[in-house]
N, C-alpha and C positions, 0 to 999 in steps of 0.2 A: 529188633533182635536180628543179627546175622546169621543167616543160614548156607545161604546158595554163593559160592563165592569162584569168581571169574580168575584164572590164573592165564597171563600172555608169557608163551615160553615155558618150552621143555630142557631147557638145559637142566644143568648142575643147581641154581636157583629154585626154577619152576620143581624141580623134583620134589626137594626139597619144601619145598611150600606145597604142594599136594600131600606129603604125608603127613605134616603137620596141621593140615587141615583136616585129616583124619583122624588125628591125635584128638583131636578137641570135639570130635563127633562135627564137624560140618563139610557140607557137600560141595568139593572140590570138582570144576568142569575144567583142562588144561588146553588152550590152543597151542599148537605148536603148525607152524604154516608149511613146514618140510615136514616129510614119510619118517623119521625118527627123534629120538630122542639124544642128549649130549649137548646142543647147542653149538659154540663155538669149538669143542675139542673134539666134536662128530667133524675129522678128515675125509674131505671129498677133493678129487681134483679137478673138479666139475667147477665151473665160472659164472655160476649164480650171480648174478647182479644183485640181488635179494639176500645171501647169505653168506656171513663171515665165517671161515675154518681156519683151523691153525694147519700150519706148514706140516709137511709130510715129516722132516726130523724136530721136528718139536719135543720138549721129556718137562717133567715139570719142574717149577723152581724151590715146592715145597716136599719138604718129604711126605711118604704115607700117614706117616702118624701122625700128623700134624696139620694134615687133608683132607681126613676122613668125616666122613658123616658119623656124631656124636655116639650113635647105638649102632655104627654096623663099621666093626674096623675091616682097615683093607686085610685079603688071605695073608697068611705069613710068607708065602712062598713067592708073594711080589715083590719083587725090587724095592728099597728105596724110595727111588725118582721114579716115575713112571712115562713109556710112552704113550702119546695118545690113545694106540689101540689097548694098551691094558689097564687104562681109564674110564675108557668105554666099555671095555668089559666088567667092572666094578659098578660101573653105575645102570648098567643091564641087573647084576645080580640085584643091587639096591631094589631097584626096578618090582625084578620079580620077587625078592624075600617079602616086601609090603605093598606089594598086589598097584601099583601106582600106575600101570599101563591101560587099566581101562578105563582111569577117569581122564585118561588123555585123548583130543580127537587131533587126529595128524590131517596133514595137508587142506589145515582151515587156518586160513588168515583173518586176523581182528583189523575190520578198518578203520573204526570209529570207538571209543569209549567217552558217555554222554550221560551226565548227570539229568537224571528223570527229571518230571517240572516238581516233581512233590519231593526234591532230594531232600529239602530242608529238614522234612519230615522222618520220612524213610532213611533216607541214606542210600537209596538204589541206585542204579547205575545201568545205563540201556548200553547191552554190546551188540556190534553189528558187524557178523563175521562174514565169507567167502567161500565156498568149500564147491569144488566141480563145476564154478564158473553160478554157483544160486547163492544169493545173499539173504542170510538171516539173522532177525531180531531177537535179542536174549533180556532179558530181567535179573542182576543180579546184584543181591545184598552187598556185596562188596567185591574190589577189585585188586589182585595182587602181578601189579607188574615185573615180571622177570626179565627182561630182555637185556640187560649187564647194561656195561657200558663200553662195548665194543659193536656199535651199532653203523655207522656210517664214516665212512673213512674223512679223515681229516687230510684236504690235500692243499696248504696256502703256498700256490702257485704267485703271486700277488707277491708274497715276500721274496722271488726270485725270479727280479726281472729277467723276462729271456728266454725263461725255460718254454713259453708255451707261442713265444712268435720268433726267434733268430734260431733256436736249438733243434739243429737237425734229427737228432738221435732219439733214444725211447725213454720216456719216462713213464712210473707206475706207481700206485701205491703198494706198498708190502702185501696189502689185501689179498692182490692178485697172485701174487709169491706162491707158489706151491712146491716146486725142487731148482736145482740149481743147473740143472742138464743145459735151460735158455740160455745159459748164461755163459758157455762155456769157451772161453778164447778173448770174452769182453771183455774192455777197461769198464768197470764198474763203481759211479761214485754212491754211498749210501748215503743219506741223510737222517741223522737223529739215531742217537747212542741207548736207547733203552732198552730194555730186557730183546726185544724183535731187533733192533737195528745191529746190536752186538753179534745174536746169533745167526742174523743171515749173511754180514758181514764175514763170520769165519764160515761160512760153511760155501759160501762164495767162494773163499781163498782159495779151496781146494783145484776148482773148473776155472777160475777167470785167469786173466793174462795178469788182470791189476786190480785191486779193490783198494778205492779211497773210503774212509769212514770221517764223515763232515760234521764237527762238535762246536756245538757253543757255549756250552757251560762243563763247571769240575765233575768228573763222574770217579767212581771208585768201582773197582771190579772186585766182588767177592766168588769166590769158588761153592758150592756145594757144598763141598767136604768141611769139615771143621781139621785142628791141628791132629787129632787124633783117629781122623780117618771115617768118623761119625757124621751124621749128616747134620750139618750148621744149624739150622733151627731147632732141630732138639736140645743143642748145646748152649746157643744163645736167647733161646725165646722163651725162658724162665720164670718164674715168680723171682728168684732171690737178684738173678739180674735187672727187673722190673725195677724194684726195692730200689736198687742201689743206685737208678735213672734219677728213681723220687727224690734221695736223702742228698746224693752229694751235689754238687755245684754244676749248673750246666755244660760252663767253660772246663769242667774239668774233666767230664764226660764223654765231652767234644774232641780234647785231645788223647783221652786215651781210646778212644772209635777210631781216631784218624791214625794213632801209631800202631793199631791192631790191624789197618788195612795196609799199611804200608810194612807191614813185617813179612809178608808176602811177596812185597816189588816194588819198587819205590814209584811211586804214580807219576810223579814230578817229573823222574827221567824218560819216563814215556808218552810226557803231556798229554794224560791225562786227567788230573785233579794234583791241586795245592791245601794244603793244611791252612791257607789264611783265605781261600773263599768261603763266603759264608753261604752261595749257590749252589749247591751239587745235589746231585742225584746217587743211589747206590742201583750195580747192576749184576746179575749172576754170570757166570763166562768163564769158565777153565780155563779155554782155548784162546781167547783175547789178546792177554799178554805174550806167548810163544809167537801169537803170527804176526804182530808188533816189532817184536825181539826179530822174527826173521823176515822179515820185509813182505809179507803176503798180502799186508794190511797197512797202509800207510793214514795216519792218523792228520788229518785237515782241520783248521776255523771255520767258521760259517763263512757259507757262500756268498759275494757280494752280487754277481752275475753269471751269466749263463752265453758264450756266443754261439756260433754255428755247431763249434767242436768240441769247445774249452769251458771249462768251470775258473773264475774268476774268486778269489778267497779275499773274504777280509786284511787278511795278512799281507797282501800284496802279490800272493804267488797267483799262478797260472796251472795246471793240470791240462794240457792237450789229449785231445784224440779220444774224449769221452763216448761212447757208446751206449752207455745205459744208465739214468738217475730213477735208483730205488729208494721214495721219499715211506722211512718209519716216522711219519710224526704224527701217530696217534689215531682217535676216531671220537665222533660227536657224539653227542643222544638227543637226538631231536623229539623223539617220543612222540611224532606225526598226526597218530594216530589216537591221539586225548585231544580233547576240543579244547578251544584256544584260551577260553576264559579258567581251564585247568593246569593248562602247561603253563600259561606265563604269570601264575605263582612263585613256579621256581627255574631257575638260570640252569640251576645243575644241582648237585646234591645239597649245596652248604645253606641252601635256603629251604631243606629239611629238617622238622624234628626229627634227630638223633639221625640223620641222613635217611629218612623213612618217611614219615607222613608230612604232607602239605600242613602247615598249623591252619593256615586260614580257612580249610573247609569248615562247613558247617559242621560236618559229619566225617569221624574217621574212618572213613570203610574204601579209603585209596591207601595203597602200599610200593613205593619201590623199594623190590626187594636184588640185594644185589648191586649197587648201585655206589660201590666206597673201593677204594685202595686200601690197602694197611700192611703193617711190614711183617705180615704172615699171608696165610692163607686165606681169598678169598671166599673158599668154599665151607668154613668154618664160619663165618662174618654170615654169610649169606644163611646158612642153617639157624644162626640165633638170631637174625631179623624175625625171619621166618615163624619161628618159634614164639618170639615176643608178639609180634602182628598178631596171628592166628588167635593168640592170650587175648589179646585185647577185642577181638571181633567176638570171642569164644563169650565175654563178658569179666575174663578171670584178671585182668589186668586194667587198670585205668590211666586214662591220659589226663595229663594234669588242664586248665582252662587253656584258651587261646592266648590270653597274656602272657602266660608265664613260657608256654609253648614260643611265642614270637621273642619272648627276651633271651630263652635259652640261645635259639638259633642267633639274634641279634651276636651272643657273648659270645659265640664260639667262631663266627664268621670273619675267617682272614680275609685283607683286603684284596680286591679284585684282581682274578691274572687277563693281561689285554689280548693272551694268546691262547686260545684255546688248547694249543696243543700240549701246554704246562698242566698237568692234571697235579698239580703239586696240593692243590686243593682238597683232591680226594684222598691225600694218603693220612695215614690218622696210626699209632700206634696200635699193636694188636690187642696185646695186656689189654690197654685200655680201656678200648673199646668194646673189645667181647664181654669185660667185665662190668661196663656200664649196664650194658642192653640188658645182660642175664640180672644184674641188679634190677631192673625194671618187671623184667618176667621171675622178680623171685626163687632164681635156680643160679647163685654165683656162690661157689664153696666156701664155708669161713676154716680158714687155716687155724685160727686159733682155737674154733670149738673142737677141731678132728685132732690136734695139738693133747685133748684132754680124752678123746675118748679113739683115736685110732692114730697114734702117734707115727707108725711105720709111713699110714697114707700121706699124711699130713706134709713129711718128710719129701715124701716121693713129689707132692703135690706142689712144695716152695720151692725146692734145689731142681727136682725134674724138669723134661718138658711138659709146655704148658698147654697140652694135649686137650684134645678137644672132650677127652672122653670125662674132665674133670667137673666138669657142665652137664651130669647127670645121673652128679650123686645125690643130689636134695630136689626137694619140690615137684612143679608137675613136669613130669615126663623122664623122671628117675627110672634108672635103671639097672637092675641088678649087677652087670657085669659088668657095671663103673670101673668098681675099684679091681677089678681082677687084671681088666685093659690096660690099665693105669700101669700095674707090676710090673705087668709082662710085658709093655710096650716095647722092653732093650731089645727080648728074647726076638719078637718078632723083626725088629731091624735087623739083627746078627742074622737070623734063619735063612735067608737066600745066598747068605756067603757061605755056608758053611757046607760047599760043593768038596771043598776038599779041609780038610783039619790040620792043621799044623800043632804040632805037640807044646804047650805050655802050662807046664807044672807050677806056674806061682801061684800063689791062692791069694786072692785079696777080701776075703770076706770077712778078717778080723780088723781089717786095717778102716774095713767099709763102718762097720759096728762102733768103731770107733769116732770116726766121721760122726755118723750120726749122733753118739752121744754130746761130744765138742760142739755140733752145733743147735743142738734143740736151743740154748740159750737167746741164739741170734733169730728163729724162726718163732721163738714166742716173742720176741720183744717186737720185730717186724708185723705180725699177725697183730700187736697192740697197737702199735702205731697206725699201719691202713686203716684199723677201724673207728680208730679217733680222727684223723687226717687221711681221709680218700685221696688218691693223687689226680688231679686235673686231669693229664691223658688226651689233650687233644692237641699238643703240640706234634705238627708233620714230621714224619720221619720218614726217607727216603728207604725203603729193601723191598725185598722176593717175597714176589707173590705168585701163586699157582696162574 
């Protein structure tokens, strides 16, 4: 029986998994190896060998509402998008509204996590922490690793002859990145276009002389904003667009994604991405296109070499007079600290049940929680791990045998990337996924039954966004002001703009009434079909994540 359970990491995960271990009545102990909590979106400009932070202008790529921890929305009065520090101020109040700070002990590092000899039995787990330079042994029923997967920087020096014996100038990973003042007067080449390479690349543009941006596959740049000024993931990250992923034709899908990205700018003319690769990536970036369009940003192929001065391109071209290569390509999880005959279970997440527990232990009392891409909100993902783990340590949840456990992971496991820097493996649809999990923990809403007995939610629930707060209306860890959150979510987006009022007298609440009635048809018939035909959900999808 689980009682005492060992959480590594106080970020946005570990939070998260301490109050859910509260939830279920068991005794949550938190290391976190730094004096606070946040994790990676706690900004230090401080050069920790030991600890990854996001850049000084960093904002996030999902909205609030779409962010949030399931029972506590962000104030109304917050933006949108958030900067780090009003991130960190949200996950302090998290903090203090559910008392979560004293089951955390700061500046103790975990060095070791070591299955006892009687695991087989137990399920226990011997931790062996750090704290003021004295090392101590702990006993615990089980173990919830939070550490993400932004753990140790990925730097393949090795793919780029040159850079570390002929190339005079500096090179770094983004890790070290903190503002762009270094940088100011440099030719700056950047390597690797993902959500970091984009934004440091424009924000580059403003101090450098030159910033090259070095690509090797099609990427598409999406904005924030949706066509109506709303924040894109509320608009695109639906149930009825879900639906409509499931029913029609992949190829046809495909092409109306790529003419929805290119109604913005045409990718092609900015070599970018093309409509006939089947490689690409999606990335968030206002600014992208504009410093493109005006030369601030000059867009490069992979690098072939690197001499004294110059960056050598596949292409054939040359780049002189290089001063700085800023390599974004990613970070590992080495997970150092689990002994070996644990780690090398799994490669990385895809050799997880549900990207969560090892199938092979004997006993389910390991958890990586946090540990997935998806083209939402990782902090949403990470909460309903959380929530499901916890179910199942609590006793309230079961995991099916090791067979079936190793066949799931066998079906779902795409074939191997030979570069680690391709995280293409963790990205997984949101829908999907969150509705998997909470199907296992018993708490994933059925549209069809609220269809018969609360028709307006129902509504709000297929056509809306597919908000986090939908995930506890039913079962264990419901909560009353689901459905209020749910309503209100517009009021709370609009609330921060609404500094000054512009006068508009149209009224659209008949026209809305209407709507709804036209389409109850299409949300019963859809709410029939999921539940005879659940959709797969585990094909990769490329977008923004927090």
């Amino acid at each position: 029986m689980v009682r005492s359970v060992a959480i590594i990491g106080a970020g946005v995960s570990g939070l998260a998994s301490v109050k859910c271990c509260l939830d279920e009545g068991l005794e949550p102990t938190c290391f976190e190896r730094s004096e606070d909590i946040g994790g990676l979106w706690r900004y230090t400009n401080s050069m920790d060998s030991r600890r990854v932070s996001v850049y000084h202008s960093v904002i996030t790529n999902t909205s609030k509402e779409m962010s949030c921890f399931s029972d506590f929305p962000c104030p109304e009065d917050f933006p949108s998008y958030l900067p780090h520090s009003l991130l960190m101020e949200y996950f302090r109040m998290y903090a203090r509204h559910f008392d979560l700070l004293r089951h955390i002990r700061f500046k103790t590092t975990v060095l070791s996590v070591r299955k006892r000899p009687d695991f087989a039995t137990t399920g226990q787990w011997e931790v062996v922490t750090e704290a003021n330079g004295a090392q101590k042994s702990h006993t615990f029923d089980a173990v919830m690793v939070c550490t993400g997967h932004f753990q140790e920087p990925y730097l393949p020096l090795a793919s780029f002859p040159g850079i570390d014996t002929r190339f005079k100038g500096r090179y770094l990973h983004s890790r070290e990145y903190k503002d762009a003042e270094a940088f100011r007067g440099k030719r700056v080449l950047v390597i690797g276009i993902g959500n970091t390479g984009g934004d440091l690349s424009v924000e580059l543009s403003h101090v450098a002389a030159k910033v090259f941006l070095s690509v090797r596959s099609s990427t598409w740049v999406v904005s924030r904003l949706s066509d109506q000024g709303f924040p894109l993931d509320m608009i695109n990250t639906t149930r009825f667009n879900h639906f409509l992923d499931w029913l029609l034709p992949s190829a046809l899908m495909r092409r109306i994604r790529f003419r929805k990205f290119n109604s913005w700018f045409n990718h092609a003319n900015y070599g970018l991405a093309s409509t006939k690769s089947s490689n690409f990536k999606v990335i968030v970036n206002e600014e992208l296109p504009f410093c493109l369009l005006s030369g601030t940003i000059v867009l490069k192929s992979n690098v072939k070499e690197f001499t004294e001065s110059s960056a050598v391109f596949e292409d054939g071209t040359t780049e002189e007079n290089i001063d700085v290569v800023l390599f974004a390509t990613g970070y590992i999880f080495p997970f150092s600290f689990l002994e070996e005959s644990v780690r090398s279970l799994f490669d990385d997440n895809r050799s997880l049940y549900k990207r969560i527990f090892p199938p092979q232990l004997e006993k389910p009392t390991l958890a990586i929680i946090g540990l997935v891409q998806l083209t939402g909100s990782v902090m949403v993902g990470a909460e309903m791990q959380a929530r499901w783990v916890t179910g199942v340590f609590a006793g309230w949840n079961k995991l099916p045998p090791t067979s079936k456990m190793m066949a799931d992971v066998l079906k779902k496991k795409p074939p191997v990337e030979s570069n680690p820097s391709e995280r293409k493996n963790l990205k997984m649809s949101f829908i999907s996924y969150i509705d998997e999990i909470a199907s296992c923990a018993g708490i994933k809403p059925s549209v069809l039954k609220l269809l018969l007995t609360d028709p307006r939610l129902a509504l709000a629930i297929f056509f809306g966004p597919c908000s986090p707060y939908q995930y506890r209306l039913v079962g264990r860890g419901k909560w009353r002001g689901a459905r209020d959150a749910i309503l209100t979510q517009w009021q709370r987006t609009l609330r921060p703009l609404r500094t000054r009022v512009a006068d508009d007298s149209s009224d659209s609440s008949s026209s809305w009434h209407w709507m709804c009635f036209l389409v109850l048809p299409v949300a019963l018939t859809a709410g029939f079909l999921f539940s005879k035909y659940p959709p797969l959900g585990w094909s990769p999808q490329a977008g923004p994540q927090l």
